[in-house]
C-alpha positions in Angstrom: 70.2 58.8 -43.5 68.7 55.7 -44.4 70.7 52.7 -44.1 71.4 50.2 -46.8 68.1 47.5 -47.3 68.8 44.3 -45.8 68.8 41.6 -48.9 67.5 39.2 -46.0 64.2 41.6 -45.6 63.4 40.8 -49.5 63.0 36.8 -48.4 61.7 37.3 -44.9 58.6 38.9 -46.7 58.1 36.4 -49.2 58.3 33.9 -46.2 55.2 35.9 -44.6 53.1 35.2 -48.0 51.7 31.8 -47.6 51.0 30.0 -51.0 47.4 28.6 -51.8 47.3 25.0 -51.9 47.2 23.0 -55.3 43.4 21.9 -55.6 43.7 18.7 -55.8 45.8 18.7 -52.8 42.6 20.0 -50.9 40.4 17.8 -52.7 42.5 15.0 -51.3 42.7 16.4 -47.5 38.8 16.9 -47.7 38.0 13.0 -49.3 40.2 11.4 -46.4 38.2 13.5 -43.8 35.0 12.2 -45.3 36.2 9.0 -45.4 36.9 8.9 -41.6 34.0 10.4 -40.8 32.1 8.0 -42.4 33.9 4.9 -40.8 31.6 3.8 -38.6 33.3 2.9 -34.9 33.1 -1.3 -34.4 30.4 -1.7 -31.6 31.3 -5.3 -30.6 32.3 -6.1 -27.2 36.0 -6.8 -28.6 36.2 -3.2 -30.4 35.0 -1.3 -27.0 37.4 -3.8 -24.8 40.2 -2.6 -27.1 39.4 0.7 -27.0 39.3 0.9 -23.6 43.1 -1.0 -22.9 44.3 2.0 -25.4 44.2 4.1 -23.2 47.2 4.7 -20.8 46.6 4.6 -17.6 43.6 2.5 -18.1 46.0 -0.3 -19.2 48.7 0.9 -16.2 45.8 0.8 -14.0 44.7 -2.5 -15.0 48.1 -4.2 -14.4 48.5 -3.0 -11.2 45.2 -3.8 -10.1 46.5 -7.7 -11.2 49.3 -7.4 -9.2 48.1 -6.4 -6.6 45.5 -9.2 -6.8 48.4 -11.3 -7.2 50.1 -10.8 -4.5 47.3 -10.5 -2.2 46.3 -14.1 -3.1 50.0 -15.5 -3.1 50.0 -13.6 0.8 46.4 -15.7 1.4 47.9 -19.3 0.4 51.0 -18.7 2.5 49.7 -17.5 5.3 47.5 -20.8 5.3 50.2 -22.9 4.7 51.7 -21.0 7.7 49.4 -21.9 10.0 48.7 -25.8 8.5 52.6 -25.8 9.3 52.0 -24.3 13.0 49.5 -26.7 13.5 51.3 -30.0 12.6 54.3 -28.3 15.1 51.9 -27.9 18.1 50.6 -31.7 17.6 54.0 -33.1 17.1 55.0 -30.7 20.1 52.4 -32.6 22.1 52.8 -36.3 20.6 56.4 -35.6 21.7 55.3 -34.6 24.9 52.7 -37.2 25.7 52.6 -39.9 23.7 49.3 -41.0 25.3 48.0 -38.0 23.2 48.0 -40.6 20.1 46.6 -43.0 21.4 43.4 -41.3 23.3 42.7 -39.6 20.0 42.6 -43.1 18.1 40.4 -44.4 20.6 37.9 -41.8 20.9 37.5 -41.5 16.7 37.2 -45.2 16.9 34.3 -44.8 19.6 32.8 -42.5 17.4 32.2 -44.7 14.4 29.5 -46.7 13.9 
């Protein structure tokens, strides 16, 4: 005994058949491939620059390379500040200390000039 055809089998196997293409739909795929093809790429420096920050992690690579840079400089102008600042302590610390300090400096600068 045979069961009853399933009416869905009917569509499933008209579903397998895959339909030519209209031609001028092919025509059409084929002129925009030829037309890409025959673009030729921009080969100035702003085209390749451009090309090169479209890529991904070339561009995430990029930025954090600049930060980085960043805060590596900001780290190099503080810790200069840092010890400008520890040097004006230390000769306050010893003006406060010895007053004399001031003057001897003065005096020898002075001896030095011309």
């Amino acid at each position: 005994m045979h069961p009853p055809p399933d009416p869905l089998d009917s569509l499933l196997d008209r579903w397998k058949q895959t339909p030519e293409p209209p031609p001028y739909l092919t025509a059409e795929v084929w002129r925009r491939i030829a037309v890409l093809d025959s673009r030729a790429e921009p080969r100035g420096f702003v085209a390749r620059l451009e090309a090169v920050f479209a890529r991904p992690s070339f561009a995430i690579t990029f930025v954090a390379a600049c930060m980085l840079l960043g805060l590596f400089l900001a780290e190099v102008r503080l810790s200069r500040l840092e010890a400008a600042r520890s040097t004006q302590l230390a000769q306050s610390y010893l003006r406060l200390i010895d007053p004399l300090i001031e003057q001897s400096t003065t005096t020898t600068v002075a001896a030095q000039r011309p």
